[in-house]
C-alpha positions as CSV (number, residue, x, y, z in Angstrom):
1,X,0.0,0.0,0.0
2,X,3.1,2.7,0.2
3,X,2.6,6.0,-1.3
4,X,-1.4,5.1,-2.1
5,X,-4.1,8.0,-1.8
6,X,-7.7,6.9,-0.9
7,X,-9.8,9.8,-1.9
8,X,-13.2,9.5,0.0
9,X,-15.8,11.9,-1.4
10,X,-19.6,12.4,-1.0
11,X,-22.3,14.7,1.3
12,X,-23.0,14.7,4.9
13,X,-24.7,11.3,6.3
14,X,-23.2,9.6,3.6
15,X,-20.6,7.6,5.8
16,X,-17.5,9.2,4.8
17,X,-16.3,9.5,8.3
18,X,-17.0,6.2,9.4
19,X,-16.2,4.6,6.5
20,X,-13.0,6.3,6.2
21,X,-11.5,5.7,9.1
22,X,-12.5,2.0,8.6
23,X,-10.1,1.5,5.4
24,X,-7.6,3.5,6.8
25,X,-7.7,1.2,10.0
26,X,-8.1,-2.0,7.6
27,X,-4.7,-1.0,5.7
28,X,-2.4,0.4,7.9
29,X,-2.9,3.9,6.7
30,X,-3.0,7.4,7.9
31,X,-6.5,9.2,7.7
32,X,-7.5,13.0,7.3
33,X,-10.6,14.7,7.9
34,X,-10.7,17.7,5.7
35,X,-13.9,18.8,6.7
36,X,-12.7,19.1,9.9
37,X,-10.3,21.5,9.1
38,X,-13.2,23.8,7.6
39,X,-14.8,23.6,10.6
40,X,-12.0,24.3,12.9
41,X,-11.4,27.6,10.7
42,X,-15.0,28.5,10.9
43,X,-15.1,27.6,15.1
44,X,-12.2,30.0,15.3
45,X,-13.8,32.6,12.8
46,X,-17.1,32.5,15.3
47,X,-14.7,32.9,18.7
48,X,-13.7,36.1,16.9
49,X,-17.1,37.4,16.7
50,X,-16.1,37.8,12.7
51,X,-19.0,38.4,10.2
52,X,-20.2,35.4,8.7
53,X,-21.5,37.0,6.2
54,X,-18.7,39.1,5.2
55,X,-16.6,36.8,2.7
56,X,-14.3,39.9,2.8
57,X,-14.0,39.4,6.5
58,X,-13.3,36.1,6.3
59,X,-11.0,36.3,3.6
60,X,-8.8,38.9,5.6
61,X,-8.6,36.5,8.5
62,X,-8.2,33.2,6.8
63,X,-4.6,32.9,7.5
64,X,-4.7,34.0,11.0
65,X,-5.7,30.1,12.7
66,X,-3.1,28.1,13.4
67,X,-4.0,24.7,12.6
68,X,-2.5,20.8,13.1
69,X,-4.6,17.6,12.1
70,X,-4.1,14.2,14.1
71,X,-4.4,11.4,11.1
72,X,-4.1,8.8,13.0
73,X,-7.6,6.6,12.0
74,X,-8.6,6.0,15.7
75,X,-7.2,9.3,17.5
76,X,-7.8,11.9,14.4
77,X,-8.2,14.9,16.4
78,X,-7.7,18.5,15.3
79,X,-6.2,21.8,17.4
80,X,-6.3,25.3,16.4
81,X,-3.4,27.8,17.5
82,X,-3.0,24.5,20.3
83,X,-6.9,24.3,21.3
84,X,-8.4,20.9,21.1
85,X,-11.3,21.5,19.1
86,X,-12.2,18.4,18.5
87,X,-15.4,18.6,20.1
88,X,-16.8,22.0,19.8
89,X,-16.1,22.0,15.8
90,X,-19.4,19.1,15.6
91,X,-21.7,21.3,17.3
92,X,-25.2,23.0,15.9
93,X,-23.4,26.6,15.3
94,X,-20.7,25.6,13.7
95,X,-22.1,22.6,11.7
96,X,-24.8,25.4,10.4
97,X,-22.2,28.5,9.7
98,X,-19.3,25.8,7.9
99,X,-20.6,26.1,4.4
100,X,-20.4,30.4,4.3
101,X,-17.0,29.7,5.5
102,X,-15.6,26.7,3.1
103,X,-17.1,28.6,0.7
104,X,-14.6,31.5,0.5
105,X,-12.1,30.6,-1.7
106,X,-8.9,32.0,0.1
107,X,-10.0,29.8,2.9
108,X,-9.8,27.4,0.2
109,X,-6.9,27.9,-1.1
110,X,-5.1,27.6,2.4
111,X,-6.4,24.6,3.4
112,X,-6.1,23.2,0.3
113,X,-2.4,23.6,0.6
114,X,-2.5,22.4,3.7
115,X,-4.3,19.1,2.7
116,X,-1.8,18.3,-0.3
117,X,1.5,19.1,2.5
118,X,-0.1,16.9,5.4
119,X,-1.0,13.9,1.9
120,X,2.8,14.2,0.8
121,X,3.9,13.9,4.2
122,X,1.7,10.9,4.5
123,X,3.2,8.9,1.7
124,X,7.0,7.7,2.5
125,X,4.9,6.0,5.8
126,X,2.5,4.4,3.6
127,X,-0.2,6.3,2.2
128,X,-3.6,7.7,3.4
129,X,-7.0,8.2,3.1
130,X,-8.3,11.5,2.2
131,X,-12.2,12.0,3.0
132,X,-14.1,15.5,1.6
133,X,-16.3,16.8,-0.9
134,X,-13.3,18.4,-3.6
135,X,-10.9,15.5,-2.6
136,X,-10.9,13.6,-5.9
137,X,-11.7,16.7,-8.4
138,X,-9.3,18.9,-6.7
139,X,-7.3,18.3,-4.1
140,X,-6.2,14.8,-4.6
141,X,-7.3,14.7,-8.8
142,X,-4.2,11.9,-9.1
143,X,-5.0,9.1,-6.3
144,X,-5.3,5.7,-8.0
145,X,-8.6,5.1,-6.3
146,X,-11.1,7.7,-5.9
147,X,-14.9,6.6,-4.6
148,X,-17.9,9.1,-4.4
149,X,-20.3,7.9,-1.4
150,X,-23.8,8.9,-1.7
151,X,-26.9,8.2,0.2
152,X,-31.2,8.5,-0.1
153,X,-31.9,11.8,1.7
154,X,-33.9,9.7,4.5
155,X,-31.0,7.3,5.0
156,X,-28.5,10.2,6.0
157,X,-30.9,12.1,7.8
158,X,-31.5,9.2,10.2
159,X,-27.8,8.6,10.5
160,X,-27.2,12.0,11.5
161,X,-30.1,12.3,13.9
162,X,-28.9,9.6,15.6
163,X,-25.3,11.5,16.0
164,X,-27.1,14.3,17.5
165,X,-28.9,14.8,20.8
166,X,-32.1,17.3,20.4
167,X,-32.9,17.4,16.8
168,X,-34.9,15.5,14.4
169,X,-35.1,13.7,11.2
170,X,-37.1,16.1,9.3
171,X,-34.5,18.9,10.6
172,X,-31.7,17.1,9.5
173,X,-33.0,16.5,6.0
174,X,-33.5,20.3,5.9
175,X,-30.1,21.0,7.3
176,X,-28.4,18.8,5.3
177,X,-30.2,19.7,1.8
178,X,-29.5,23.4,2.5
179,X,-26.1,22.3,3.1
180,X,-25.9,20.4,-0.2
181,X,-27.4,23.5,-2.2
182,X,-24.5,25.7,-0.9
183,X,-21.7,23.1,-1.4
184,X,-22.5,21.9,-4.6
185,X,-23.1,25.3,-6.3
186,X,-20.6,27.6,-4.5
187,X,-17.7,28.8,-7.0
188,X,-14.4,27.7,-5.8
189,X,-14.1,23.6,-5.6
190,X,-17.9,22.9,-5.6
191,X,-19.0,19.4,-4.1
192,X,-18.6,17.0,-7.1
193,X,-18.0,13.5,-8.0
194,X,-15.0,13.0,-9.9
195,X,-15.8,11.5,-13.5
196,X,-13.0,8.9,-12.8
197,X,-14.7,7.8,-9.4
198,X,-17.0,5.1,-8.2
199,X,-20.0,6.2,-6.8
200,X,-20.8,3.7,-4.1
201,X,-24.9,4.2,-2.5
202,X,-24.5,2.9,1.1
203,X,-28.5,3.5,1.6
204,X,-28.4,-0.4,2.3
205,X,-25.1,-1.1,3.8
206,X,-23.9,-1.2,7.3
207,X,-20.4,0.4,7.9
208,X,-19.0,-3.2,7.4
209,X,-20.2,-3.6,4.4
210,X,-19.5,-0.1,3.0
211,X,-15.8,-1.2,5.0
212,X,-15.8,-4.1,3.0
213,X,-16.6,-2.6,-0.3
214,X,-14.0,0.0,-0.5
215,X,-11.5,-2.5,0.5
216,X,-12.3,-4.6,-2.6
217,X,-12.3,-1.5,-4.9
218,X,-9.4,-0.5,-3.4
219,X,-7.7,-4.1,-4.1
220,X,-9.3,-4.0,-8.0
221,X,-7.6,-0.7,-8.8
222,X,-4.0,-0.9,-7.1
């Protein structure tokens, strides 16, 4: 497996996480979170009392946080300027504000560069698996095996109610559907499935079995 790049894409609910951290696990390989890094900068953006609503604002600020991902599969973590934010980054205000933040492209364009140092980095050891929504159209556009996770609306909705404490499945279908309007239409490294990827519905799979799958794609294409 040395020097191989797993990129994970797909929307929220779809299993990336899971699934992701499953393969890595499974092979021996390191494990990023990309998302996590947008929502690290957007946690630090909202500690700052900046505008959410001011990409200008944002984009002034977006090389301020300091950040450093874990990628080890079972301790990911993430810190910003050495704050464990591992928790506070998957709560209700920042899950809700991360898509006006991601969606500024200097914000982008650091973390992007960030992603492709922490991948190279990554390889000599082994390799890793890379899980996002621009992973296999833009920031990893070379790995050998690139797999686009998808999911029925219902299907994620339930997986990410059942994440959550205090919200319900017809709020999390709204949530996430606004989420998917402003991801997959914003300007700068919209969500999208790579043409060369293999779009993989885990609507009737378990995480072993969505486990299991990428495993065997992973085995046809290396």
């Amino acid at each position: 497996m040395s020097g191989l790049v797993v990129a994970m894409d797909g929307p929220s609910g779809s299993g990336k996480s899971s699934a992701s951290r499953g393969v890595a696990r499974a092979l021996g390989l390191r494990y990023l979170d990309t998302g996590a890094m947008y929502r690290a900068v957007t946690w630090w953006m909202l500690q700052r009392g900046v505008n959410l609503e001011d990409a200008a604002g944002i984009a002034a600020r977006s090389a301020e946080p300091a950040l450093a991902m874990g990628t080890d599969p079972d301790a990911p973590g993430v810190t910003v300027d050495g704050v464990d934010v591992s928790g506070p980054i998957r709560g209700a205000e920042v899950t809700g504000a991360v898509s006006a933040v991601s969606a500024v492209p200097e914000v982008r364009r650091r973390l992007v560069a960030l992603q492709r140092e922490i991948i190279a980095e990554s390889l000599p050891g082994g390799g890793i698996v890379v899980e996002g929504r621009d992973i296999g159209t833009v920031v990893a556009p070379d790995a050998p095996v690139k797999i686009y996770l998808t999911a029925s609306a219902d299907a994620r909705a339930q997986r990410r109610t059942a994440e959550l404490d205090g919200t319900t499945v017809e709020a999390q279908k709204a949530a996430m559907a606004r989420r998917d309007s402003i991801d997959s239409t914003r300007k700068a490294d919209p969500l999208a499935k790579a043409a060369d990827a293999v779009e993989l519905d885990t609507t009737p799979l378990d995480l072993d079995e969505v486990i299991a799958e990428v495993l065997r794609l992973v085995k046809e294409r290396v």
